[in-house]
C-alpha positions in Angstrom: 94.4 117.9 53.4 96.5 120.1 51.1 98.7 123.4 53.3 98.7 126.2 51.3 101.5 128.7 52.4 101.9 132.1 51.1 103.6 133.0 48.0 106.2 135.6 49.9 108.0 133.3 51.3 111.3 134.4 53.5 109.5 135.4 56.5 108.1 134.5 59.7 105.1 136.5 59.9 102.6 136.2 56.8 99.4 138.0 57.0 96.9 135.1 56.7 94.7 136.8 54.8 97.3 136.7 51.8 98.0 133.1 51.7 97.1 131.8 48.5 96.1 128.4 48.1 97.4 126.8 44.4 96.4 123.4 44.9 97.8 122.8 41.1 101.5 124.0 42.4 102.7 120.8 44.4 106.2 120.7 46.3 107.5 123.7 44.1 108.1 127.4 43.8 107.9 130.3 45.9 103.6 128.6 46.5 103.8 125.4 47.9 100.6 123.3 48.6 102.3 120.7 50.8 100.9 116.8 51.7 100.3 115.4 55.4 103.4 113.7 56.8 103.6 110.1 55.6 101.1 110.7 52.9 102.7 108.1 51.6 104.9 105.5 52.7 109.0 106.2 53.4 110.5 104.8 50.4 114.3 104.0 49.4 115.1 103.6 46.0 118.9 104.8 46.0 120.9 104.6 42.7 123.7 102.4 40.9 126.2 104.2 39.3 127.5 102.7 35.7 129.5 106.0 34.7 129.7 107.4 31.2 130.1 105.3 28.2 132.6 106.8 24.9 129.5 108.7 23.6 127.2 109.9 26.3 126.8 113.6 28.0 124.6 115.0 29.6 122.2 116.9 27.7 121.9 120.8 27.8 118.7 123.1 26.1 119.2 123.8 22.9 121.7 127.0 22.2 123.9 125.1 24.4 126.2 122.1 23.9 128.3 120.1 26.4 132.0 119.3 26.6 134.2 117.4 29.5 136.3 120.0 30.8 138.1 117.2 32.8 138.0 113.6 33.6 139.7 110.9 35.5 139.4 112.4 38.8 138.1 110.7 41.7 134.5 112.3 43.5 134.9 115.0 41.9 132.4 117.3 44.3 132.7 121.1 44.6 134.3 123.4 42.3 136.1 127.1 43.2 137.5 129.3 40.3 140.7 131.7 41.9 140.6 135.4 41.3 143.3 134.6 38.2 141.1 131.9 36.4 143.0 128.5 38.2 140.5 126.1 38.9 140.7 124.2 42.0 138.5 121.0 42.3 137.4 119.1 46.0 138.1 115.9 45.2 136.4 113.5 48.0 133.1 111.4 49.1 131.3 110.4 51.9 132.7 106.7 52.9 136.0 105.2 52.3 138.9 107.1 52.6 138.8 108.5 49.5 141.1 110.8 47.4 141.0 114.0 50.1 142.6 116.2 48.5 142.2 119.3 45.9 142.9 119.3 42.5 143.9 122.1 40.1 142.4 122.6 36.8 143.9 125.2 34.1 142.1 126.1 30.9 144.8 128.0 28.6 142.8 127.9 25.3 139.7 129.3 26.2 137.9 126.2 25.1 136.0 124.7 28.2 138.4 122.1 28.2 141.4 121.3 30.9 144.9 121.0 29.2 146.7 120.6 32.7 145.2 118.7 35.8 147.2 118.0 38.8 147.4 117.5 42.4 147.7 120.7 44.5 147.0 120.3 47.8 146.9 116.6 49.3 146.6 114.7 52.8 143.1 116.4 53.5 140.0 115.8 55.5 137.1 115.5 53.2 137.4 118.8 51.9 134.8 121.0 50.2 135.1 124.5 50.2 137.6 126.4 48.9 138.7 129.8 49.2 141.4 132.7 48.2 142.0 135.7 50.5 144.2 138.2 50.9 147.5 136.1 50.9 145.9 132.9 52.0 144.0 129.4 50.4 141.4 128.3 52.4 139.8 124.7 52.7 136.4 123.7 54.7 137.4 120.6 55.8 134.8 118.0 57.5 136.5 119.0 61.3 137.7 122.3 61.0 138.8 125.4 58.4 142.7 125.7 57.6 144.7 128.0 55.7 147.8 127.9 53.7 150.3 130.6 52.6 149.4 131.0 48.8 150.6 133.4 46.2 148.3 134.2 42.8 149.8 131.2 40.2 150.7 128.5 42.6 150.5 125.6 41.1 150.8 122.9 44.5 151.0 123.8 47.9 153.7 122.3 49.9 153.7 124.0 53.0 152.3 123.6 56.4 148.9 124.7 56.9 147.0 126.5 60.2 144.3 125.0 61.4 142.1 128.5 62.2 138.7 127.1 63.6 137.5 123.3 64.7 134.3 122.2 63.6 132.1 119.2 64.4 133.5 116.4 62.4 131.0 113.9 60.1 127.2 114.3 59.8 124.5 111.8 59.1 124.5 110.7 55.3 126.2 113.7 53.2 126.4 116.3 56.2 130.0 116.1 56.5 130.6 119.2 53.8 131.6 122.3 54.9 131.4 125.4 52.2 133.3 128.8 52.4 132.4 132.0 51.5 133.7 135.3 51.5 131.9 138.7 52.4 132.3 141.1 49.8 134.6 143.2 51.5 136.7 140.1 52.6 136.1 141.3 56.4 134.4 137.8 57.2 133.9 133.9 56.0 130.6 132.3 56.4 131.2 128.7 56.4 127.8 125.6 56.2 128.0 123.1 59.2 124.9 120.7 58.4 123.3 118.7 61.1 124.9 115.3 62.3 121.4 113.7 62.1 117.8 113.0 60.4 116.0 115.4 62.9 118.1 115.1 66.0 117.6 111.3 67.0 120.8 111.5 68.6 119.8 114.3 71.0 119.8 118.0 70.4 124.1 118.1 72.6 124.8 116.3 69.3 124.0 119.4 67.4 125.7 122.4 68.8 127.2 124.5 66.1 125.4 122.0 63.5 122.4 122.9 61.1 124.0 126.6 60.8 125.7 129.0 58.9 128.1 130.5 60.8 130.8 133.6 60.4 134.0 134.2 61.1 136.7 136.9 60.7 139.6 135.2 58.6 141.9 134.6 60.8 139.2 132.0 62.7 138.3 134.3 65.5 134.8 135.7 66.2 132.6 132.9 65.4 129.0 133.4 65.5 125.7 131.7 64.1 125.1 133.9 60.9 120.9 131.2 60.6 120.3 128.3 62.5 117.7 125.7 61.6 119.4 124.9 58.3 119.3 121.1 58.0 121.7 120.7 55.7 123.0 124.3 54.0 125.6 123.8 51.7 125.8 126.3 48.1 126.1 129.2 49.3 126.3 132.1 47.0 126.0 136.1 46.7 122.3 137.2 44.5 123.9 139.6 42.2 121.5 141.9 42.2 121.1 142.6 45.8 124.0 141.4 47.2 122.0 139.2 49.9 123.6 135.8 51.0 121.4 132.3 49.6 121.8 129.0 50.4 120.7 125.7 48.9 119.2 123.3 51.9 118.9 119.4 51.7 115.9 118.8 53.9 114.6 116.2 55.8 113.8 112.6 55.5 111.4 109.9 56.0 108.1 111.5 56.0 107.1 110.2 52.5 107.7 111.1 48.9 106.1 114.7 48.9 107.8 116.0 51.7 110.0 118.0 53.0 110.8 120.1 50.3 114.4 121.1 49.5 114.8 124.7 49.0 116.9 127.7 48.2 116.5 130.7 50.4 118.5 134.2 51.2 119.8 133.9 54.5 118.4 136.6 57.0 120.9 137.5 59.9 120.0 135.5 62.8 117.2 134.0 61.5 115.9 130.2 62.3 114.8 127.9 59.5 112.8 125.2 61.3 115.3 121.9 61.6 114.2 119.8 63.5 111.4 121.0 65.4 109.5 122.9 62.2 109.6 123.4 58.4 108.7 125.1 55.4 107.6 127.9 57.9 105.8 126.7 60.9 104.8 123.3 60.3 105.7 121.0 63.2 107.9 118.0 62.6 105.3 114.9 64.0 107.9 112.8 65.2 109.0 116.1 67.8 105.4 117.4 68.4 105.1 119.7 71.4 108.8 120.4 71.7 110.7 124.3 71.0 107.0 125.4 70.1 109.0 128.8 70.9 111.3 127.6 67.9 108.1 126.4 65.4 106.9 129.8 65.6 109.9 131.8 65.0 110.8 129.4 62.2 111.3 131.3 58.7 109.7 130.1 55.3 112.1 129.8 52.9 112.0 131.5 49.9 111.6 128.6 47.1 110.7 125.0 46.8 112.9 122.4 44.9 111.1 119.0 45.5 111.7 116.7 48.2 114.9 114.8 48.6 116.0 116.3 45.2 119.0 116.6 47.1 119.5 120.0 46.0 123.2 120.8 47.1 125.0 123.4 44.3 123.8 126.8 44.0 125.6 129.0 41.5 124.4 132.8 40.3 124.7 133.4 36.5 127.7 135.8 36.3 127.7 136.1 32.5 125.2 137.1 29.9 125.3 133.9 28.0 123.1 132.0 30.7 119.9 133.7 31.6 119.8 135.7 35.4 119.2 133.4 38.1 120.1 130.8 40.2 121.2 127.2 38.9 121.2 124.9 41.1 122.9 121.0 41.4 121.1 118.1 42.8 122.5 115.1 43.3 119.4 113.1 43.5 117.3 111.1 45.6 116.9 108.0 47.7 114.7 108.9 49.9 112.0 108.4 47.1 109.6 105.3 45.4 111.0 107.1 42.3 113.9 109.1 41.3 113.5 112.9 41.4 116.7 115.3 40.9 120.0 113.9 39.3 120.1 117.1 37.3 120.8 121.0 37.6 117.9 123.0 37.1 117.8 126.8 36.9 115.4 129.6 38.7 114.7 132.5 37.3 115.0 135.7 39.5 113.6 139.4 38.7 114.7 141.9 41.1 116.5 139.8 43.3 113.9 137.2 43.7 112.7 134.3 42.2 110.1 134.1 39.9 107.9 131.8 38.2 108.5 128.3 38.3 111.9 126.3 38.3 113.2 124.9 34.4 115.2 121.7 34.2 119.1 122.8 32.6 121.3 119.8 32.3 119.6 116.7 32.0 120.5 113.0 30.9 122.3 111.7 34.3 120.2 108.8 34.6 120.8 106.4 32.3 117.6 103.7 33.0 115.1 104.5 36.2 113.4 101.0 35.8 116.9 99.2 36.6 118.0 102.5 38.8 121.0 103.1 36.5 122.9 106.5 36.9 125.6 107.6 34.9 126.5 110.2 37.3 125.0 112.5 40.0 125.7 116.2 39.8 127.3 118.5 42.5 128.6 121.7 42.3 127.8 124.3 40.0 130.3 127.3 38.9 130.1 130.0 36.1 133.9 130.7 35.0 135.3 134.0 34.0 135.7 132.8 30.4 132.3 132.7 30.0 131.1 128.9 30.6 129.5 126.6 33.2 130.9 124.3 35.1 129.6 121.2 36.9 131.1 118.6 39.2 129.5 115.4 38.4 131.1 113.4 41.8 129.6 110.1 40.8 130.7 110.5 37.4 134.5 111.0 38.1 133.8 114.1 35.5 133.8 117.9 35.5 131.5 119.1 32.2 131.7 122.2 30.9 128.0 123.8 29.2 129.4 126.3 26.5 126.5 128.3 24.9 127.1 127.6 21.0 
């Protein structure tokens, strides 16, 4: 039996009588027709990563062409561009030690390509976000936020750092990130803590402050849950237009190919998203029927569907008129799946603030032979630089590619 929930999408109380049902639609787009749970069997089908040969890119729509802005760095995963240009790369990856530290990046010809690359801040904690304010550089490591003394050019930071809030360390497969972002007056961070589980096997005391985007005023104080019920939130990212907060959210697992969709959504103030008990809206998780049914019907739609276990984790606003308005978005790719789905950045268009229409695959070409699951790469973060270009962390890859339109 085929859901059909209603094309609005981003809130809790749809009038029933304007749900349309679009049984041609599938897992995507603001009108989702979603399968049973376990419509089909849990499937793993998880990649093998051969990295990029001499001669092969990624593959961008035509008007477009691709170039390696840098190379040779190790899990390359989220990217942050300074107020000045300097490009500062998250360089680190969910088992192993791994390289833990942040990168710098500088572009001096204006040609999408890196002359300079070195280390510039080191001895981290699987780090993700990254962040300049006021006099400081921030970092969202996997246990807690810190801050360093930083002045506009640095080039390495050498200095000892203040640990301003501790957060849950870890999370269940890649819920360790935590991203940073900035109010637009500066007055607050909002920082992505994803859940430490699948849909809370561990007990719900394993979750506090998890599944959330919280705030917090800069100097660490005043923490508060800004959503809950956000599996796993981690682009987060200002629509232009509006000036509303959006997230990217890596749903659940293990209910079968079709579900749970992934999703972008904007964020409404103290609003609840479903995990675990509920998603897409107010359809109860079977494996915690009966429990928070307070919870399940509070629980939000979000505002777009992305396909299930696309692994949808970048989420990047077009800031320049060489990229059509809307949201782009990296996923990293499946495993969760009987066949592989993501491993790509897509874009969505938006009109008003909103999307619209259906999603359009953007940079293609990262798997290299589904039949013998062969990746070159797996793509991450997305950015749009102030010179005009894309940028896209391709972890698995060791690569940062740059999409220039020609």
């Amino acid at each position: 039996m085929a859901i059909a929930v209603s094309c609005k999408g981003g809130s809790s109380d749809q009038d029933p009588a304007e749900e349309i049902p679009l049984d041609t639609v599938g897992e995507y787009g603001a009108n989702v027709t979603l399968a049973e749970p376990s419509a089909t069997p849990s499937a793993v089908k998880t990649s093998k990563v051969v990295g990029w040969s001499a001669d092969a890119k990624p593959i961008a729509p035509s008007g477009y062409r691709v170039e390696k802005f840098a190379d040779g760095l190790q899990n390359p995963r989220w990217i942050y561009e300074a107020p000045n240009g300097d490009v500062f790369v998250a360089e680190s990856q969910t088992t192993g030690t791994g390289a833990n530290r942040i990168s710098i990046l500088r572009d001096a010809n204006n040609d999408g390509i890196a002359e300079t690359k070195q280390v510039f801040l080191e001895n981290l904690n699987k780090p993700l976000g990254m962040l300049v304010l006021d006099a400081f550089f921030y970092v969202g490591n996997t246990d807690g936020i810190w801050r360093y003394p930083y002045k506009e050019g640095d080039s390495k930071i050498t200095v000892k750092g203040e640990k301003i809030l501790s957060l849950p360390a870890g999370g269940y497969n890649n819920h360790w990130t935590r991203n940073l972002l900035a109010s637009a007056d500066g007055s607050k961070i909002y920082v992505t803590v994803g859940s430490g589980s699948n849909v809370g096997e561990h007990g719900m005391e394993n979750e506090r402050r998890r599944a959330n985007v919280l705030v917090i005023n800069p100097d660490g104080s005043g923490e508060s849950v800004y959503a809950a019920g956000l599996r796993n939130p981690v682009g987060l990212a200002w629509e232009p237009s509006t000036g509303k907060l959006w997230t990217a959210v890596n749903e659940r697992d293990e209910l079968g190919d079709q579900i749970v969709p992934d999703y972008i959504t904007s964020v409404e103030e103290n609003g609840f998203y479903g995990w675990p008990y509920a998603y897409w809206g107010k359809h109860p998780d079977p494996r915690l029927k009966g429990q928070r049914e307070d919870l399940v019907a509070e629980s939000i739609i979000p505002d777009f569907a992305l396909g299930a276990h696309t692994a949808s984790l970048g989420l990047a606003f077009s800031t320049s008129d060489k990229f059509k308005p809307g949201a782009y978005v990296g996923q990293h790719g499946s495993w969760n799946r009987s066949q592989f789905v993501g491993y790509k950045v897509v874009y969505v268009p938006f009109e008003n603030g909103m999307p619209t229409g259906e999603h359009q695959d953007f940079l293609t070409g990262f798997i290299k032979d589904e039949a013998s699951s062969e990746v070159y790469g797996r793509p991450v973060g997305v950015s749009f630089s102030q010179k005009g270009y894309m940028l896209v962390a391709d972890d698995a890859g060791n690569t940062i590619w740059t999409v220039i339109a020609n």
